[in-house]
C-alpha positions in Angstrom: 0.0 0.0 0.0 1.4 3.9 -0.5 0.2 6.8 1.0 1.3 10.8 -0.7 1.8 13.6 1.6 2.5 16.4 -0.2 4.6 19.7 0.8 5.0 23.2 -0.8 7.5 25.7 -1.1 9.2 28.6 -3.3 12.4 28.5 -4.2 15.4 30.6 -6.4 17.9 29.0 -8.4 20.4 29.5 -11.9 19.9 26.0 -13.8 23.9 25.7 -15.2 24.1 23.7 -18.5 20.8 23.4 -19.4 19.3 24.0 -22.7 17.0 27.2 -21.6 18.6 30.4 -21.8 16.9 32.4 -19.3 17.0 29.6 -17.0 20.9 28.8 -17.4 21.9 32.4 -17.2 19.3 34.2 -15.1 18.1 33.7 -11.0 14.3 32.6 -11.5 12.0 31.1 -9.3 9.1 28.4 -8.8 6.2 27.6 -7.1 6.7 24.0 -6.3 4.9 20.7 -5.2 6.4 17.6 -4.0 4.7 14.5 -3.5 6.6 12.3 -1.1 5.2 8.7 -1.8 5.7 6.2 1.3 5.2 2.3 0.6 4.7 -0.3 3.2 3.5 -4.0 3.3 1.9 -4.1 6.2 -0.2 -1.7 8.5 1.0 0.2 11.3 -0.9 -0.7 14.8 -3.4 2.4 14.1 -3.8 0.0 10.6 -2.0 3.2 8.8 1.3 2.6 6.4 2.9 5.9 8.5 1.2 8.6 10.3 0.7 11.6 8.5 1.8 13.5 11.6 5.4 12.0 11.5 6.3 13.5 8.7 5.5 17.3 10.2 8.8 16.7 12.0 12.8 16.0 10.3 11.3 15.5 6.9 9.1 18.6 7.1 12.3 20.7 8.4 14.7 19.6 5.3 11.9 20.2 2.3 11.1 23.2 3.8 14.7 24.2 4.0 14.2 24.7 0.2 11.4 27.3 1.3 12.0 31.1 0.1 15.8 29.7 -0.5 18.3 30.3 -3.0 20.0 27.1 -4.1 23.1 26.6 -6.1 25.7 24.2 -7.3 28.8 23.5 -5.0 31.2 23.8 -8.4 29.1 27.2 -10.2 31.0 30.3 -10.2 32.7 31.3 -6.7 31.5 35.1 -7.6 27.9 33.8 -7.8 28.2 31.5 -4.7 29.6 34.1 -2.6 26.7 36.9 -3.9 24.5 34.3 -3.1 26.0 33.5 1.0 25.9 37.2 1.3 22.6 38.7 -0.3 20.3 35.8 1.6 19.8 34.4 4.8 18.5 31.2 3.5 20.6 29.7 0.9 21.6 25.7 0.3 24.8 24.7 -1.2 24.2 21.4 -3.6 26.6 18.6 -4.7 24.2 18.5 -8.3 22.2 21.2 -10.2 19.2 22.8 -8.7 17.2 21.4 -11.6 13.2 19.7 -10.8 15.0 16.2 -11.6 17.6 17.0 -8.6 14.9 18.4 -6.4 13.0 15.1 -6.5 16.3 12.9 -6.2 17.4 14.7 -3.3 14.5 14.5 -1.1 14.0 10.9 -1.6 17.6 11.1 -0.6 17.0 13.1 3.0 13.7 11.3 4.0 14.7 7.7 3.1 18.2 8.9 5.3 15.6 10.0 8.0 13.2 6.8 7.7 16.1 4.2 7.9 17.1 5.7 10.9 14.0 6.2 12.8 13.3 4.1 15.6 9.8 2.8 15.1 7.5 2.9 18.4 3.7 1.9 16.6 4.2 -1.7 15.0 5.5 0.4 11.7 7.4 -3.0 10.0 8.8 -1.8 6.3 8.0 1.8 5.8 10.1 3.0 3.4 10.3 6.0 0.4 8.3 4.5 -2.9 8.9 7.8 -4.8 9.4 11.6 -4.8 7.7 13.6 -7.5 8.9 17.5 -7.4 6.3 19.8 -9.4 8.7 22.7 -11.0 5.3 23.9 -12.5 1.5 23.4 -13.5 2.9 21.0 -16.2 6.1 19.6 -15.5 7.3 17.3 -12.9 10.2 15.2 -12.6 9.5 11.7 -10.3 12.5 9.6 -8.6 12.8 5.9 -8.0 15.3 4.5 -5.3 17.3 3.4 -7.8 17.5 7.2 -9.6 19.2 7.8 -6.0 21.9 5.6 -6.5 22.7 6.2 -10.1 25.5 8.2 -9.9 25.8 8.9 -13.5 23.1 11.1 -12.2 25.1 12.8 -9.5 27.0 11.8 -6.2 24.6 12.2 -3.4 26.7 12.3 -0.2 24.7 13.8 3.2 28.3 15.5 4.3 28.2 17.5 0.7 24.7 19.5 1.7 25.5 22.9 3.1 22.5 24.9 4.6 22.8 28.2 6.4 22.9 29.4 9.8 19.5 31.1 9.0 17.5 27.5 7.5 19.2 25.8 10.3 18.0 27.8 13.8 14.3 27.6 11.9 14.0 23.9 12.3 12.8 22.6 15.2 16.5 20.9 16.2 19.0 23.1 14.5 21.3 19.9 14.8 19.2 17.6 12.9 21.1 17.4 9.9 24.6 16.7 12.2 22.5 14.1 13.7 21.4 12.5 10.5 24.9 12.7 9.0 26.6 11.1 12.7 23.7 8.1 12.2 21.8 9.1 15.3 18.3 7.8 15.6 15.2 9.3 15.1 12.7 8.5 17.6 9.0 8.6 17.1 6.8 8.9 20.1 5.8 6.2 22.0 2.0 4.9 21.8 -0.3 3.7 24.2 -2.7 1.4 22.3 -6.3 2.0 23.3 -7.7 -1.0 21.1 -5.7 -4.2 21.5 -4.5 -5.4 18.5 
């Protein structure tokens, strides 16, 4: 069975190397939608595949890092990386383009990070990311697969080669989340005491 959640933000970017003028040469912005897709095989003791309420936490805090953002690629001009660092308070520094197909493979990347190391307290067995699908606009979306993550012709994804800033960091809800996911700390959901015996 899968479940969507799906989570909104705006976000700024220059697109190097792509085909689109404005786009490779020019700071635009877009609306976004992203439809995190969750699979299990079995139900959760409240006979769920993952509480919607559990993703308002770790996962919540990364995708909305992206959230009135600029983002740009670790190996783009230092002049334009530096402008960026300096003319906003929230900015993210990516190992791969900014591009919609990046989008979705990164955050299939962070919450499937955050999912395998969650300790499970409500009979949750084999939750796990089934897809990411990052709406860039009204008509175009780019979708990721687990093994899209792993494909390295498509890019290196490496937790220790995110940078956010000081800004995004302090606004989540524990500014050293993402050190905790890169050390391989758990996540711990709350505990449940079950009303209905199962």
């Amino acid at each position: 069975m899968r479940i969507r959640k799906l989570f909104k933000f705006e976000n700024a970017h220059i697109v190097r190397n792509c085909s689109s003028d404005r786009c490779k040469r020019s700071i635009h912005g877009h609306s976004y939608q992203v439809e995190l897709i969750l699979e299990a095989h079995r139900l959760d003791h409240g006979q769920m595949v993952y509480d919607f309420g559990l993703l308002k936490s770790s996962i919540k805090d990364l995708i909305d890092s992206f959230d009135h953002a600029i983002c740009f690629w670790d190996k783009d001009d230092p002049k334009y990386i530096k402008m960026c660092k300096e003319f906003s308070a929230r900015w993210i520094s990516l190992p791969v383009s900014p591009s919609a197909e990046q989008f979705s493979r990164i955050i299939f990347f962070w919450a499937d990070a955050i999912l395998k190391q969650t300790q499970m307290q409500n009979g949750e067995a084999d939750v796990k990311v089934y897809s990411v699908i990052a709406h860039e606009t009204a008509t175009g979306y780019a979708q990721c697969f687990a093994d899209d993550v792993t494909n390295e012709q498509m890019g290196k994804l490496a937790l220790a080669d995110f940078t956010f800033s000081e800004q995004i960091k302090i606004e989540w809800s524990d500014s050293a989340m993402y050190d905790k996911l890169i050390a391989g700390e758990a996540f711990i959901n709350p505990e449940v005491a079950l009303q209905v015996k199962v």
